[in-house]
N, C-alpha and C positions, 0 to 999 in steps of 0.2 A: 477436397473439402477441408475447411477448417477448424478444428475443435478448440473451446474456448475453456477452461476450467475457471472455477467461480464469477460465473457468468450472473450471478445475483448479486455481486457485490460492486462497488461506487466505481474501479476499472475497468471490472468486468462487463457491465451494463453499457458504460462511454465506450467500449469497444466493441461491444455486437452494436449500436446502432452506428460508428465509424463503418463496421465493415458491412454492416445491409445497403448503406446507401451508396458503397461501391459495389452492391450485387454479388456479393460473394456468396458462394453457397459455403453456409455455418452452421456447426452443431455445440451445442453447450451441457455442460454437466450442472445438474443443480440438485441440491440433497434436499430439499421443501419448497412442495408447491407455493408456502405460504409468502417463498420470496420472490413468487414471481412478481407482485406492487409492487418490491423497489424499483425490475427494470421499468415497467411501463410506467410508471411516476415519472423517470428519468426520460425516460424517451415523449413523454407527455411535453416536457418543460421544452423539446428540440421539434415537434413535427406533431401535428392534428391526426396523422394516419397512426396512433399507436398502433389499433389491434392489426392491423393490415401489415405493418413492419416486424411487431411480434410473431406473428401467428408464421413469417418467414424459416424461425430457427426452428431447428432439429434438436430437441431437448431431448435429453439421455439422464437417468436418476446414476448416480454415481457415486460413492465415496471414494477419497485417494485411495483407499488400503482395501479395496474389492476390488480385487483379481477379475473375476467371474465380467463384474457391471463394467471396468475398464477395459475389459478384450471387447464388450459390445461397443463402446463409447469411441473407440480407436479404428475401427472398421472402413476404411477407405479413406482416412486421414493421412494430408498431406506436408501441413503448418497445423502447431498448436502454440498458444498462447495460453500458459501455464500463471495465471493470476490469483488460484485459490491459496488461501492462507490461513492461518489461524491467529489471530492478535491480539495479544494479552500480556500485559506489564506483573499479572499475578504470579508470584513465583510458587503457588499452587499447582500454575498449571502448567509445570514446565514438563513434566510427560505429557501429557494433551499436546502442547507445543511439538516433543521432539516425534511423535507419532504422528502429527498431519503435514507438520514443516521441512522434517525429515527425509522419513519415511516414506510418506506421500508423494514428495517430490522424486525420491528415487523411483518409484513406482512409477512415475508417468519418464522419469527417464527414459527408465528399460521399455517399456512401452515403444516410445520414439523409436530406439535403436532394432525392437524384434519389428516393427510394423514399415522402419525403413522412410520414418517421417523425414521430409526435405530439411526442415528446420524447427529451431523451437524458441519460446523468445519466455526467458522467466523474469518474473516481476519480481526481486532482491527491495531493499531498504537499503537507506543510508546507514543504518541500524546496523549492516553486517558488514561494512569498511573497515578499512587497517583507521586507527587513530595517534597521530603524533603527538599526544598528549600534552601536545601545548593547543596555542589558541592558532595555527598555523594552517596554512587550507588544506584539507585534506584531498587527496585526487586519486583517481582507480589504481596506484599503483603502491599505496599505501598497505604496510602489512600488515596483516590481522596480529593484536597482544592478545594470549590468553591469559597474560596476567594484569591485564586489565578487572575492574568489578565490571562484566557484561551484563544486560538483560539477560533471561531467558529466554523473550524473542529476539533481542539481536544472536545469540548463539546459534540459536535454530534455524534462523533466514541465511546467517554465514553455513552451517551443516547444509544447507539447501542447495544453496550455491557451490560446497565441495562434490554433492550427488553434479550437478549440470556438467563441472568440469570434469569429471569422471567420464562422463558419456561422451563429453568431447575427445578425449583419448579414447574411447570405443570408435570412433568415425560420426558420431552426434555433429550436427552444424546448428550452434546455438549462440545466442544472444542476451545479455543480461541487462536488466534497467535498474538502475536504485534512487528511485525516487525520493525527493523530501516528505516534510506533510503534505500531502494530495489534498486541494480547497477543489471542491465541485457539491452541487447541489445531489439532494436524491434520498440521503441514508443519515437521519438523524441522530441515531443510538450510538453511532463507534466513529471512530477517525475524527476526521476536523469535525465534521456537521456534529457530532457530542461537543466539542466548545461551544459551538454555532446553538448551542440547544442551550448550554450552561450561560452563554454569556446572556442571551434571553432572560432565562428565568431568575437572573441574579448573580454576576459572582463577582466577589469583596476583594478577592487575592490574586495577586499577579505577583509574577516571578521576572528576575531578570535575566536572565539566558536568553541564550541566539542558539537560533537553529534555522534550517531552508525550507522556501514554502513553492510550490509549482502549482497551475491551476491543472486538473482533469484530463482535460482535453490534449495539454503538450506533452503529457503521458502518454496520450493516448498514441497521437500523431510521432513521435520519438520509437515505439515499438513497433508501429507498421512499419514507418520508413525505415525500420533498421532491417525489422524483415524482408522489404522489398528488394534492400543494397545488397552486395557481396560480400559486406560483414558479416565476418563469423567468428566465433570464439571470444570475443570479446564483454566486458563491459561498460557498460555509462552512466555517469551521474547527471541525472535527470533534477536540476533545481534550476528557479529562476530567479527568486531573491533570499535574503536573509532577514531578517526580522529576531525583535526580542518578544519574547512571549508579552510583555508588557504591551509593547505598537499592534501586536499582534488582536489581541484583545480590546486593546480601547480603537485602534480599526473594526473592529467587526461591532462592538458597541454603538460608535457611530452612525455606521450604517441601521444597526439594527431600530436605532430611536431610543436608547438605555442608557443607563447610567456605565459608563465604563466601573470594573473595578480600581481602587483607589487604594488600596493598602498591602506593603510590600511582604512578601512568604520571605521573610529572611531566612538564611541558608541552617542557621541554629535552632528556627522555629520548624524549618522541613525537614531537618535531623529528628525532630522529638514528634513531628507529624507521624512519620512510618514509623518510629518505635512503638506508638500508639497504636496505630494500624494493623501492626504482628500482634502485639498483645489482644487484643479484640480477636482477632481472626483465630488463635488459639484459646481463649476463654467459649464466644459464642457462636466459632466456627463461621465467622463473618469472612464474605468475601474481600480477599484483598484491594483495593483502590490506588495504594501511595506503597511502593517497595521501594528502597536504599538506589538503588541503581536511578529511577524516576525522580526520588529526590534530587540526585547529583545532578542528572541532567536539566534539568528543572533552572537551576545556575550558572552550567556551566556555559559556554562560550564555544561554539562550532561553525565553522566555515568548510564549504564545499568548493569545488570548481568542476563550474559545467564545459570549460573549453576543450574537452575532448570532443562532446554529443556537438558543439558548435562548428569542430571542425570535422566532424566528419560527416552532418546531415545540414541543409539547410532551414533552420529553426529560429523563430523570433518569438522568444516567450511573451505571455498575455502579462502584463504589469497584474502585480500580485493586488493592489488596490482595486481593480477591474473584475476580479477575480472573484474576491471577495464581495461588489457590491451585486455580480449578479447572483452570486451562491446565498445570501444573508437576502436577497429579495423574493428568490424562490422559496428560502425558506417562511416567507415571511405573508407567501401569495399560500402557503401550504398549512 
């Protein structure tokens, strides 16, 4: 059997319906009933049979850090697919972060290694790569600076990934993805679908930085197949193009039927944004939105290279403009 963790979320959802419609007997952890809508939204948008496709999985209530609820959840598990996360740019919440990102993760480690799972495939970010601090492409061989200005979640998804390779030295057979921004329909509040929501409702400022964007589903399709192959210990960067937040934006605008925004967040003006942002959040205890680390990236200039996952699975990513037009149409039938 296979356990799926954060199986309510935009991955996690395009993967339990990937793996029902190969018949796999799956079970998934979810910590609120209340997200079981997103999957079957999601599964609504790919197949007429939701509740008959739903009603397949074997839902387990679990937190990363319950012992107790993860001996039940692990019970005859043979492959897991470790997608749960915590994501947050607020540097509030970087306990939260190293306790679910962390922690959590080592927890379904150990897991793996006492229950003797076959394999384990963890969802990382570009977010936790080495960076050669120029504008240079970075590739899985890249070494992590810790004297870099990090996020708090890029720290935490790289601490994630040091738990995975741990367990690989315990005799663990695992697999890592690091996805770019993930564009798929389903989850309008966090990830791309929150721009997908902002650029809807109005947004005036774009930024010029480049960063990699992949659709959903070659996420999806890149972590089966890795699990199927005789890779192991490994990881891959999972991107199919690069885009500036600018193209990024007045694409999805496009589509959306909106006014793209039109006026540039120069780099001096997103320096005195987050100074703002701390001040507020210490005066009225305001949650964070724009940290120092968000600002840089926000400008700066990142290249990836996917020619590892190319050469070692057969994959032909969805053009990210395709991508985009059917994720902004669901949103738009929604």
């Amino acid at each position: 059997m296979i356990l799926v963790t954060g199986g309510t979320g935009l991955v996690g959802a395009h993967l339990l319906f990937h793996l029902l419609n190969e018949n796999q007997s799956v079970r998934a952890i979810y910590r609120s009933t209340s997200k079981f809508e997103n999957v079957k939204r999601i599964f609504s948008y790919y197949t007429k049979n939701v509740d008959a496709l739903f009603d397949k999985i074997e839902w387990v209530e679990a937190d990363l850090n319950n012992i107790p609820q993860l001996t039940e959840a692990f019970k005859d598990i043979t492959y897991v697919y470790h997608c749960a996360a915590l994501v947050s740019f607020d540097p509030n919440m970087f306990d939260l972060l190293k306790k679910t990102n962390i922690k959590g993760t080592a927890n379904i480690v150990n897991f793996c290694i006492s229950n003797k799972v076959e394999k384990l495939c963890y969802v990382s970010s570009i977010a936790a790569l080495g960076d050669t601090g120029t504008s240079k492409i970075v590739t899985e061989d890249n070494d992590w600076n810790k004297e870099l200005d990090h996020s708090g979640y890029a720290i935490t998804k790289y601490g994630a990934e040091l738990e995975v390779w741990r367990g690989t030295q315990e005799g663990l057979n695992a697999v890592i993805v690091n996805p770019g921004v993930i564009i798929g329909p389903g989850i309008w509040q966090e990830g791309s679908g929150s721009l997908i929501s902002k650029t809807y409702n109005g947004l005036k400022f774009y930024t010029t930085g480049t960063t990699a964007f992949v659709d959903v589903n070659d996420v999806v399709y890149s972590m089966v197949t890795l699990m199927k192959s005789e890779i192991v210990n490994q990881r891959f960067i999972v991107v199919a193009e690069h885009l500036s937040f600018k193209d990024f934006f007045t694409k999805t605008a496009n589509v959306l039927g909106v006014k793209p925004p039109t006026i540039e967040a120069k780099k001096w003006l997103l320096q005195l944004a987050w100074r703002l942002d701390w001040l507020l959040g210490k005066l009225i205890n305001k949650r964070r939105i724009l940290s120092r680390q968000t600002a840089n990236s926000a400008v700066s200039i990142s290249n990836y290279s996917n020619a590892k996952l190319k050469e070692s699975i057969d994959i032909s990513f969805k053009p990210i403009d395709k991508s985009l037009e059917l994720t902004c149409n669901f949103f738009l039938s929604n």
